[in-house]
Structures are given as structure tokens and as C-alpha cells.
C-alpha positions as CSV (number, residue, x, y, z in Angstrom):
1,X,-14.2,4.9,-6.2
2,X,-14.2,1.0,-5.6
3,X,-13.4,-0.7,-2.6
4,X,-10.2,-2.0,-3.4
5,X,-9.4,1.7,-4.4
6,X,-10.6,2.9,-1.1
7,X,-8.9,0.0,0.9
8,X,-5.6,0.6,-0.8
9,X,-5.6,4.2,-0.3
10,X,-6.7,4.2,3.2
11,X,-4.6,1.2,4.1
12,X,-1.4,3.4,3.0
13,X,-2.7,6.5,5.1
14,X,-2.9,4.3,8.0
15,X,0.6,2.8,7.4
16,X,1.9,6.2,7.5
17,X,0.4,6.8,10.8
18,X,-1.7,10.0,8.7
19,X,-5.2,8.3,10.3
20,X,-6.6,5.8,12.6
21,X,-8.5,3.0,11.5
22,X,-11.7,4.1,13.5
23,X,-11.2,7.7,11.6
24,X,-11.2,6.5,8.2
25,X,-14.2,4.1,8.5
26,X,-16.1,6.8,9.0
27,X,-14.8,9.2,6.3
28,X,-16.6,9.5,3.1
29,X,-14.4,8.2,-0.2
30,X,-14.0,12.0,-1.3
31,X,-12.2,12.8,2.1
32,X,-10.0,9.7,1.7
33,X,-9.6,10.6,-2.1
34,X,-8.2,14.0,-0.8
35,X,-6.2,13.4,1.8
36,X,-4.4,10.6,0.0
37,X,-3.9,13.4,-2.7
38,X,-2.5,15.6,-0.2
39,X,0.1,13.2,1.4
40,X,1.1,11.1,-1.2
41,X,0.4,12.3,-4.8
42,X,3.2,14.4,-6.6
43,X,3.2,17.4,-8.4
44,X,4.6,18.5,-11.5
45,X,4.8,21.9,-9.3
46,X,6.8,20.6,-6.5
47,X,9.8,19.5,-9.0
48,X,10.0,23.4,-9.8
């Protein structure tokens, strides 16, 4: 992932009030990747 992917998505998680600052700095991009996933991406499955 690149850093402005990583900033973005961690930026919006801490907007949301999912994560501290101090938190994400020290989570890997595959945690940040995932829990971005879990809070914000949709799924075709949650329209049925």
C-alpha cells in the first residue's frame, strides 16, 4: 500500500473516532487495510 493510501485510510478511521492516532502509527498497513474494510467498505451481501 502507499502512503497516501495508508494516510487516507487511516485518516478516515481516525475521523470516525474507530482509532487513535498513537494506535494506528503503530499498526502494520494489513491491519489498517482490514479494519478500513471492516468499517467502511460495502458489500454486495449487505444489500441482500
Amino acid at each position: 500500500m502507499s502512503q497516501v493510501e495508508r494516510n487516507a485510510k487511516a485518516q478516515k478511521l481516525i475521523d470516525q473516532q474507530k482509532f487513535s492516532e498513537k494506535s494506528i502509527s503503530k499498526m502494520a498497513d494489513s491491519q489498517i487495510e482490514y479494519y478500513h474494510w471492516l468499517y467502511f467498505d460495502d458489500s454486495v451481501y449487505d444489500y441482500m
